[in-house]
C-alpha positions in Angstrom: -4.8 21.1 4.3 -4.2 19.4 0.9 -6.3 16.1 2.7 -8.6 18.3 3.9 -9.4 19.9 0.6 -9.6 16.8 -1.6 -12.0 15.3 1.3 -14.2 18.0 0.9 -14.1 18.0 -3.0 -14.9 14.1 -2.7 -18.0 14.8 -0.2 -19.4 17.8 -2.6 -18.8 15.7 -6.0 -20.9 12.4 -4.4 -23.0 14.8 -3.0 -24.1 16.8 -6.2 -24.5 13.3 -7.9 -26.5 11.4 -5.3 -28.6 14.1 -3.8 -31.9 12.0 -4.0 -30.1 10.0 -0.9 -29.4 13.7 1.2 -33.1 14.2 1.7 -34.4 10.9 2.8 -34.3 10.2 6.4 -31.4 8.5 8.5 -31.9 4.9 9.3 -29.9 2.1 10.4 -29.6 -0.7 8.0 -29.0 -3.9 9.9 -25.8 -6.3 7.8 -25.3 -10.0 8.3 -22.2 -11.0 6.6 -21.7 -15.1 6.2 -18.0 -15.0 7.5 -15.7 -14.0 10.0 -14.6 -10.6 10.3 -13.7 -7.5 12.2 -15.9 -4.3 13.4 -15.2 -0.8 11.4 -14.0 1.7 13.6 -16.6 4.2 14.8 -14.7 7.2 13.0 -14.4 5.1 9.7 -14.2 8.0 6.9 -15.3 5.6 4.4 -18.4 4.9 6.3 -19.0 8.1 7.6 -18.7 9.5 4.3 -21.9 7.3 3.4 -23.8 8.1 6.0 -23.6 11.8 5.4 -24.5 11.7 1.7 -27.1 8.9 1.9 -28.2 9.4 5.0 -27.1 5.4 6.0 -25.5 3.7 8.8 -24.8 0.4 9.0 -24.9 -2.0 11.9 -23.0 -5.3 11.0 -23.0 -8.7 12.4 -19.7 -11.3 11.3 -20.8 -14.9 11.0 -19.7 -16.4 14.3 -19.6 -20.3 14.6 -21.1 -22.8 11.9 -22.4 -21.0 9.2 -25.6 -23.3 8.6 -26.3 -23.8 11.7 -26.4 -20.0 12.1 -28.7 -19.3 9.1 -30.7 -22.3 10.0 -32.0 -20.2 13.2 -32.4 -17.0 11.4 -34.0 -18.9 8.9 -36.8 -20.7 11.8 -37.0 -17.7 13.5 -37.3 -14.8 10.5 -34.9 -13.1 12.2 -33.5 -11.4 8.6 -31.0 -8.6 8.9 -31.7 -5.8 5.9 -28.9 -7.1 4.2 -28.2 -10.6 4.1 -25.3 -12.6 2.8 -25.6 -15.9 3.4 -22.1 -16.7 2.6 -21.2 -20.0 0.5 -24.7 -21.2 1.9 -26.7 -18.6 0.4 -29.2 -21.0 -1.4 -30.3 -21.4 2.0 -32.0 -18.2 2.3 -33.4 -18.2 -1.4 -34.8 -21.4 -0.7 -36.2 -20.1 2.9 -38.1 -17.2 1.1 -35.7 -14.9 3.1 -35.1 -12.1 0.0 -37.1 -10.3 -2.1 -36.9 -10.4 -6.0 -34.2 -7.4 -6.9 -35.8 -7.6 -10.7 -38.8 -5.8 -9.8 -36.5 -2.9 -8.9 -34.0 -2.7 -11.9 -34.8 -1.3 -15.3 -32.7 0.9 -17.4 -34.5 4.3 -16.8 -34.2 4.3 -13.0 -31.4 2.2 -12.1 -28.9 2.8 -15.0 -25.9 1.7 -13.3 -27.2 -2.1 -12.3 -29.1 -2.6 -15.2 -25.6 -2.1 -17.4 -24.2 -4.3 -14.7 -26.4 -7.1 -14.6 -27.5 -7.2 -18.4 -24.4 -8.7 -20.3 -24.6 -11.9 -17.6 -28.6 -12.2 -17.3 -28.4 -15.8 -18.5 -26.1 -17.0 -16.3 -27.3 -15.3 -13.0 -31.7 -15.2 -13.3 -33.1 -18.4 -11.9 -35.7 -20.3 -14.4 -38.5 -18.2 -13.1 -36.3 -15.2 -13.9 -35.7 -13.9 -10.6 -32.4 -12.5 -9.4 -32.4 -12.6 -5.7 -28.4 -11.6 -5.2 -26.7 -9.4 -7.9 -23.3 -11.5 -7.8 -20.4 -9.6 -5.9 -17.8 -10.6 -7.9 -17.1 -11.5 -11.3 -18.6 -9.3 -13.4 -15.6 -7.5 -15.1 -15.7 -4.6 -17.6 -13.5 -3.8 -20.2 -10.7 -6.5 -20.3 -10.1 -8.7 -17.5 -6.8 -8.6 -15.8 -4.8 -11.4 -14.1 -1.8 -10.4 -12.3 -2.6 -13.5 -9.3 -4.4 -16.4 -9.6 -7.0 -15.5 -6.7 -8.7 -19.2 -6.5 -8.0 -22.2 -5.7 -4.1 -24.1 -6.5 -1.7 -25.8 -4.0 0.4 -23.0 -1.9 3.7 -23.3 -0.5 5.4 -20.3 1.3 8.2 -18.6 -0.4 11.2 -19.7 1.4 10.7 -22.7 0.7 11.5 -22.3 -3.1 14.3 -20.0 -2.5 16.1 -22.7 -0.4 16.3 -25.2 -3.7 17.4 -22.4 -5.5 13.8 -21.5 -7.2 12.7 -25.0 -8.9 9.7 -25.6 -11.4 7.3 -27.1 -9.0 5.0 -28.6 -11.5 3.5 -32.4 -9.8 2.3 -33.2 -6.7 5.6 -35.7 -6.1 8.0 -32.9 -6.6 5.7 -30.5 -4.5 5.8 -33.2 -1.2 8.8 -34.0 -1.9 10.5 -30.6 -1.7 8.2 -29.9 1.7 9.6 -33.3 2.7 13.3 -32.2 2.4 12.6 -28.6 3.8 11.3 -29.9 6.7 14.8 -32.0 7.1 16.8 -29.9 6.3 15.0 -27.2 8.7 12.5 -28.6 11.1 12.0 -25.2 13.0 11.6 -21.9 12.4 14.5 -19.2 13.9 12.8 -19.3 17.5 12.7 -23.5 17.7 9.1 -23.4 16.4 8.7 -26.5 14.7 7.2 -26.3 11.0 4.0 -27.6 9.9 4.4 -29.5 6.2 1.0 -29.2 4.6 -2.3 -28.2 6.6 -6.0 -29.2 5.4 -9.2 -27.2 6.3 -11.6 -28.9 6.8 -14.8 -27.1 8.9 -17.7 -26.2 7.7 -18.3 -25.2 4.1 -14.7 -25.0 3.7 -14.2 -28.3 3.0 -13.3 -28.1 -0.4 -9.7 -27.8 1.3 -10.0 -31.4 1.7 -12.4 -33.0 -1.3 -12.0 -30.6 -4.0 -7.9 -30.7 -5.4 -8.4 -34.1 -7.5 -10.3 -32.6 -10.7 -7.5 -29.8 -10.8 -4.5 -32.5 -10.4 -6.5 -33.6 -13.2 -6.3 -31.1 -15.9 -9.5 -29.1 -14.6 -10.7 -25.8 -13.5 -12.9 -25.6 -10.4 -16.2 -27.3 -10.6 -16.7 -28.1 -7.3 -17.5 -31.8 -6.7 -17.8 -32.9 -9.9 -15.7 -33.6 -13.0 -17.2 -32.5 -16.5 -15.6 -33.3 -20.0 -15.7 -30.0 -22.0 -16.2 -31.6 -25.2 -19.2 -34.1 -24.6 -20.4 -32.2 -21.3 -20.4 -35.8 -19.6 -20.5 -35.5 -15.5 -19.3 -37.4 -13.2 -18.4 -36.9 -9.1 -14.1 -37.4 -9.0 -14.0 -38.7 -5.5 -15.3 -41.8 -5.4 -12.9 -42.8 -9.1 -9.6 -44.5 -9.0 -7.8 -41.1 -9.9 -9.2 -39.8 -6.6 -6.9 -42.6 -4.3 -3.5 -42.0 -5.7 -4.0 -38.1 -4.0 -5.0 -39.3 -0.6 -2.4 -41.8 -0.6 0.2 -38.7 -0.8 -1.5 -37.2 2.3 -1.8 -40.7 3.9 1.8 -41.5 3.4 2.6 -37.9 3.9 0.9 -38.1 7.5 2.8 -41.3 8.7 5.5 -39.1 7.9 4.8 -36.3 9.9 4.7 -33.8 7.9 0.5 -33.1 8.4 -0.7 -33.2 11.8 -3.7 -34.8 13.4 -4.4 -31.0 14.7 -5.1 -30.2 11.1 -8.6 -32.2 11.1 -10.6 -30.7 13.8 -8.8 -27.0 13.2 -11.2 -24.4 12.7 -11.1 -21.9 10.5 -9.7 -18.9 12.8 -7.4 -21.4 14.4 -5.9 -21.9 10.5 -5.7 -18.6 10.0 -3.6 -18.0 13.1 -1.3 -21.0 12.1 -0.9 -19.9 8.4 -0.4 -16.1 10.0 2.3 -17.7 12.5 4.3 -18.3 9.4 5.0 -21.9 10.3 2.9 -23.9 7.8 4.7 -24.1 4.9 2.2 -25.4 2.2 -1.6 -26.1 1.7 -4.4 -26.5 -0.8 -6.7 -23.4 -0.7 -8.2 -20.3 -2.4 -6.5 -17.2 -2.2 -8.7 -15.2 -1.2 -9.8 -17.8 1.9 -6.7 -17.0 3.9 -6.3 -13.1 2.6 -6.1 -11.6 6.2 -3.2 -14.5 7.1 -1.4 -13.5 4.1 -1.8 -8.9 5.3 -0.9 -10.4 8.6 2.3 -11.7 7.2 3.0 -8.7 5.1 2.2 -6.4 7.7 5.1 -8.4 10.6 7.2 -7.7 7.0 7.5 -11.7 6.6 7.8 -11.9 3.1 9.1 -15.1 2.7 6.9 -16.8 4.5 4.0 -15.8 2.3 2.5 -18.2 -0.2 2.8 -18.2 -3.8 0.2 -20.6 -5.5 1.4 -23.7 -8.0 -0.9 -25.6 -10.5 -0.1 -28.8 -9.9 -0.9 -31.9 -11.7 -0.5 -36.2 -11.6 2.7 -37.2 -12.1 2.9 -39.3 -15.0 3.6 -42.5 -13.2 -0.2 -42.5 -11.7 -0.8 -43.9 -15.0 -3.1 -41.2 -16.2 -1.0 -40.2 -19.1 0.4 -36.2 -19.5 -2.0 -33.7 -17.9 -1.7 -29.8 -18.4 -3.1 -27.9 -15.9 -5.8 -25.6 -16.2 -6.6 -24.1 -12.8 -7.3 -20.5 -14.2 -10.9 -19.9 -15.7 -12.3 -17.6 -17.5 -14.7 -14.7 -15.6 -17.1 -16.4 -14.0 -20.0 -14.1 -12.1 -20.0 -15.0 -8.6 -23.9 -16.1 -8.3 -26.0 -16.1 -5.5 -23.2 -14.7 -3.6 -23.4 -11.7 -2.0 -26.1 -9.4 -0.4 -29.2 -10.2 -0.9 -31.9 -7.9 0.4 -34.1 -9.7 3.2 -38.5 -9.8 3.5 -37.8 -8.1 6.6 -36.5 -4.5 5.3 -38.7 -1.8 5.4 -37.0 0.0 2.6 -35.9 -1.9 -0.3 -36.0 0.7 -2.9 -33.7 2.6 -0.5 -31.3 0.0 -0.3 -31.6 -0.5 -4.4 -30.7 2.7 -4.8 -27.8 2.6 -2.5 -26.4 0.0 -4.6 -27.0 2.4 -7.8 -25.1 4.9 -6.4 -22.2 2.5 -5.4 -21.9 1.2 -9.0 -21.2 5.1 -10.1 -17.7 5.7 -11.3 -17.2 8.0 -8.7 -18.3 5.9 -5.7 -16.2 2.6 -6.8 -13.2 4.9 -7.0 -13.9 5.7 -3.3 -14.5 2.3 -2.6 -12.0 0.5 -4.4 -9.4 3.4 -4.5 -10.0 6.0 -1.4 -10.2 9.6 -1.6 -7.6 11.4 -4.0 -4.6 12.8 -2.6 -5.3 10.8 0.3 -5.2 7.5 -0.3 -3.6 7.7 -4.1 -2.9 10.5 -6.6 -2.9 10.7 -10.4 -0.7 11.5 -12.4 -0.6 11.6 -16.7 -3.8 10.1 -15.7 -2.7 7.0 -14.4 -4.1 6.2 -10.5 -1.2 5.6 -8.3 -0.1 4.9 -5.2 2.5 5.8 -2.6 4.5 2.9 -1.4 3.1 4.3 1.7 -0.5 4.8 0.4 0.2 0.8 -1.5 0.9 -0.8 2.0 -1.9 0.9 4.2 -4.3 -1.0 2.3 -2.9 -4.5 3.4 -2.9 -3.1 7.0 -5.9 -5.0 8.9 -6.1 -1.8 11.5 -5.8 1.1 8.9 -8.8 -0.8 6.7 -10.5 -1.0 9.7 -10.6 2.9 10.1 -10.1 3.8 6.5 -12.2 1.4 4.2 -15.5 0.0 4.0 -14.1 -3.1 3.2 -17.1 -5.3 4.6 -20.1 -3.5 2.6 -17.3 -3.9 -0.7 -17.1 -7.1 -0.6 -20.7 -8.6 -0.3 -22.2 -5.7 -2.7 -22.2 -5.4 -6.3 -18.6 -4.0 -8.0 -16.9 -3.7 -10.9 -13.7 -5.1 -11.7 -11.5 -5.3 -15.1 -10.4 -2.4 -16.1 -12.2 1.8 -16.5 -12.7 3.5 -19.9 -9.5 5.7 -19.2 -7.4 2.1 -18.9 -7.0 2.1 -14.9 -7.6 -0.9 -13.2 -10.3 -1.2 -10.7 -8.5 -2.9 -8.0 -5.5 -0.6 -6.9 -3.4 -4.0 -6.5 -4.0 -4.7 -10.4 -2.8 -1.5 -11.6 0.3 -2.2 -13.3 2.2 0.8 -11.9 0.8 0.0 -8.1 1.5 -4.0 -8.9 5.2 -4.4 -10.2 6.8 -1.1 -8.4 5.5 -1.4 -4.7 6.2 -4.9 -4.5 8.1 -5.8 -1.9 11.8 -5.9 -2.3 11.5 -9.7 -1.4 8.6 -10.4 -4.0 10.3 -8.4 -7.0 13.4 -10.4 -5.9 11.7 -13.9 -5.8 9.7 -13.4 -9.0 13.0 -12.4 -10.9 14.5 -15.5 -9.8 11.8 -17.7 -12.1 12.5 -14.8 -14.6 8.3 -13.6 -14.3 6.6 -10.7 -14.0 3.4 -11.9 -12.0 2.7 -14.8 -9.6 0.1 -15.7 -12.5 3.3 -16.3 -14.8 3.4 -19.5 -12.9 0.3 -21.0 -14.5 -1.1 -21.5 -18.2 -3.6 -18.5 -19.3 -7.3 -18.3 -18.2 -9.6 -20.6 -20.5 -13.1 -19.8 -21.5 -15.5 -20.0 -19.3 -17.9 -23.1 -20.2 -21.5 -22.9 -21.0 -22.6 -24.0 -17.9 -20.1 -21.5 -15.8 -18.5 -23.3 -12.9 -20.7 -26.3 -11.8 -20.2 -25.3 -8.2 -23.2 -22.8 -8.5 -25.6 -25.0 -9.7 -28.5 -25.4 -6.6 -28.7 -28.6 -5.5 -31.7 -27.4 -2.8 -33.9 -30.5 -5.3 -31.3 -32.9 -3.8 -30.4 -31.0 -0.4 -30.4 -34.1 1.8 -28.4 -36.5 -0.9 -26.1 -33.8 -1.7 -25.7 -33.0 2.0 -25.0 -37.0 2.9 -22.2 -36.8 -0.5 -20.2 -34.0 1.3 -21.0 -35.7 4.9 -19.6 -39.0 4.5 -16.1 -37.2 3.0 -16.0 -35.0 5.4 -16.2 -38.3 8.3 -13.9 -40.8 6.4 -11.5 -39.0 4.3 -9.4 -37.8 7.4 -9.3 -41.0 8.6 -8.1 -42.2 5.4 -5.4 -40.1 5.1 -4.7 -40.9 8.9 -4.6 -44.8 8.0 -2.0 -46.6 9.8 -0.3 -48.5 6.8 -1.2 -49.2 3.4 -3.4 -52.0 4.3 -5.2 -49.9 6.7 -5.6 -47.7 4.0 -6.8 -50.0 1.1 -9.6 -51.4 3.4 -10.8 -48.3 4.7 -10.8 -46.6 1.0 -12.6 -49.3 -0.2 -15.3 -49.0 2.4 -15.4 -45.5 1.8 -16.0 -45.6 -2.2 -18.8 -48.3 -1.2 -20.4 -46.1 1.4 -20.7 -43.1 -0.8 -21.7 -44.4 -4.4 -25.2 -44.2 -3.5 -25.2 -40.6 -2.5 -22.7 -39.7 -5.3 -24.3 -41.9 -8.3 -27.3 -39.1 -7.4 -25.7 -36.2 -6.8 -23.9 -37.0 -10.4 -27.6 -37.6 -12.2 -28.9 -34.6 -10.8 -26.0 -32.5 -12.0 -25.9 -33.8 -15.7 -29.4 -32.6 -16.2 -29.0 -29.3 -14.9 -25.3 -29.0 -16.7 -27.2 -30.1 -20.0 -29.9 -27.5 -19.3 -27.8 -24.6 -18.8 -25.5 -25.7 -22.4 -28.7 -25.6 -23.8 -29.8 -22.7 -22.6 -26.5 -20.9 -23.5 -26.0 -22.5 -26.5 -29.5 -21.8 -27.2 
């Protein structure tokens, strides 16, 4: 009765604050979504809960095969879901003419809740026409920012493996391959005879940056993308085609001769990783948390603990002759832009769907979204927002957020994150109660073996964000095909680098490599100083 109750109270309280929506006719609002992903269930509460107070149902389609490819026929064919989110190729549809112009539809009087969301990041999100075609869908944090995890992008290694050499500072990439190295000696299969794979690499589709992006953060760098930028004289320049680029490919080259990577790795796709990484047998990788976050629930979920990942900022060793290098792998808060929904030419209502995204910036409906219902899905207490250990674990459960969240519509629209004017924490895993007590037993146990508090303890504190953002947002759409024939030629010789048969094999074919791609990179590099310039400029400015 208690669940009943506070369901009720939830429907009447979003009720009495969006009643605009209650009057409008039902429609169906057609959702593309630029990655994999599974269906809701058709009694979803979370979903059913909007479609009785806005009058809104959704009908969503996961991204299924290449991602380009599949918005390159959308794209010739118009064929634009309402709302669109074109993934990590997003530029794509802005460039197609696929979305409308959501400035139009924000102003302070009638959409209160987006203009306060967009207005303290205006400068780094408008294009320089001033349109806004995707309000970024994460990044934009209120209050302070919290960092319990570092969510991006660092070299992984599962658990285990640290607890078997008795919890070791894992600070270079030698000590890194060298522990996997001596695991995998020491303990070549799992309990059932499964044999363990070392260190996997990603490298379909957009994903790529699996493979070409870990040499600027070895480096001392946060995450640019392809390029490397000196923060005190802005200079650019593309990282893989230097001489501190090799000494990392040599690792996997040498590292691959020893069998610790397999050949399987380079023609993996992405749900094939994610069922290896899930398996629990590959025991280290360079990726973004968040890439693999349904391996890691899948994990948690069979209760393997220790063979989830914890992430390491590692840098050169000293003897690459690059002198001492302090990591930097956390930034500052960077919006996410262009990513996200975007609202395509094709709806028939995009004042509706505005307005939809109003109401889901409200207090009350990012609780619901972010939180659940109370005394369902969390309580409060001294008016704190906690969680059950129960309650804490059924949000890492792929099936119960299948029936219980509206995890895809989260994710690709507009949300807040940091922390509410009361102190709680808008992600339920961030709140420090939630965080540290409903840990697993294994993770509190592994953590107090380094003597830390949070897996971010492992790395040095976030630095400000640049002028420019992250360089990784930057459109390159004036130098698509260049760009595209940059990330083309890595993608088609740096596996078979690493895959060289001997260090001759792999001087000549490295050598042919950096001569192949200078052209494309020497552009690439140009084109990104003047638009890194521009935006210092304009932020400076």
């Amino acid at each position: 009765m208690r669940k009943l109750l506070a369901g009720i109270l939830a429907i009447l309280m979003v009720l009495s604050l969006c009643s605009f929506a209650a009057a409008e006719e039902p429609i169906v609002v057609t959702v593309f979504r630029g990655d994999p992903g599974d269906q809701p269930t058709s009694d979803n509460r979370i979903y059913k809960l909007i479609e009785e107070t806005f009058g809104i149902k959704f009908e969503i389609e996961f991204l299924a095969g290449d991602l380009d490819e599949t918005l390159g026929t959308k794209i010739a064919g118009e064929d634009y879901p309402d709302l669109f989110d074109g993934g990590n190729s997003a530029e794509k549809l802005i460039n197609a003419g696929a979305l409308i112009d959501l400035m139009p539809y924000i102003s302070e009087e009638k959409t209160p809740n987006l203009y306060a969301h967009i207005q303290p990041i205006l400068t780094q999100i408008l294009n320089e026409d001033g349109q806004l075609f995707i309000i970024p869908n994460y990044g934009r944090n209120y209050n302070a920012q919290v960092q319990n995890y570092c969510n991006g992008p660092a070299f992984f290694i599962q658990k285990q493996v640290l607890a078997w050499d008795n919890y070791p500072q894992i600070k270079t990439l030698d000590q890194y391959f060298d522990l996997l190295e001596r695991y995998i000696a020491a303990n070549p299969t799992n309990a059932d005879g499964v044999p363990y794979t070392g260190f996997a690499i990603l490298c379909e589709g957009w994903r790529h940056f699996c493979l070409i992006n870990p040499v600027q953060h070895l480096m001392g760098q946060p995450n640019e993308g392809e390029v490397y930028i000196n923060r005190e004289t802005y200079e650019v320049e593309t990282f893989i085609d230097k001489d501190y680029a090799r000494p990392y490919y040599a690792k996997l080259n040498e590292m691959f001769n020893k069998g610790l990577i397999s050949r399987d790795t380079f023609v993996m796709n992405y749900d094939q990783y994610i069922a290896a990484i899930s398996s629990g047998t590959v025991l280290g990788m360079f990726d973004q948390t968040w890439d693999f976050g349904s391996a890691t629930a899948a994990l948690e979920t069979a209760g393997m603990y220790e063979n989830t990942y914890i992430a390491l900022p590692l840098v050169y060793d000293e003897h690459y002759g690059f002198g001492v290098i302090s990591e930097q792998y956390l930034n500052g808060a960077v919006p996410n832009k262009d990513r996200g929904f975007g609202i395509s030419v094709n709806c028939e209502y995009p004042e509706r769907m505005v307005a939809l995204f109003e109401a889901l910036l409200s207090d009350e409906w990012q609780k619901i979204l972010q939180w659940g219902i109370e005394g369902e899905d969390y309580y409060v207490e001294g008016g704190r927002m906690l969680m059950t250990s129960e309650q804490y674990h059924n949000r890492q459960d792929a099936t119960w957020k299948r029936a219980n969240t509206a995890v895809t519509i989260w994710e690709s629209a507009p949300k807040k994150q940091g922390t509410m004017d009361d102190g709680n924490v808008w992600d339920p895993s961030l709140q420090p109660e939630n965080y540290f007590a409903l840990m697993s037993e294994y993770d509190q146990a592994f953590l107090a073996a380094y003597g830390y508090k949070v897996p971010a303890d492992f790395f040095n504190a976030p630095c400000e964000i640049a002028p420019w953002g992250e360089a990784w947002q930057i459109d390159k759409a004036p130098i698509q095909d260049d760009y595209d024939d940059f990330l083309a030629i890595q993608d088609e010789w740096l596996p078979k680098i690493i895959m060289a048969a001997d260090e001759d094999e792999f001087d000549e074919l490295w050598a042919e490599f950096v001569e192949l791609i200078t052209p494309s990179a020497e552009i690439y590099a140009d084109f990104m100083q003047v638009e890194v310039l521009k935006l210092v400029e304009q932020t400076l400015n």
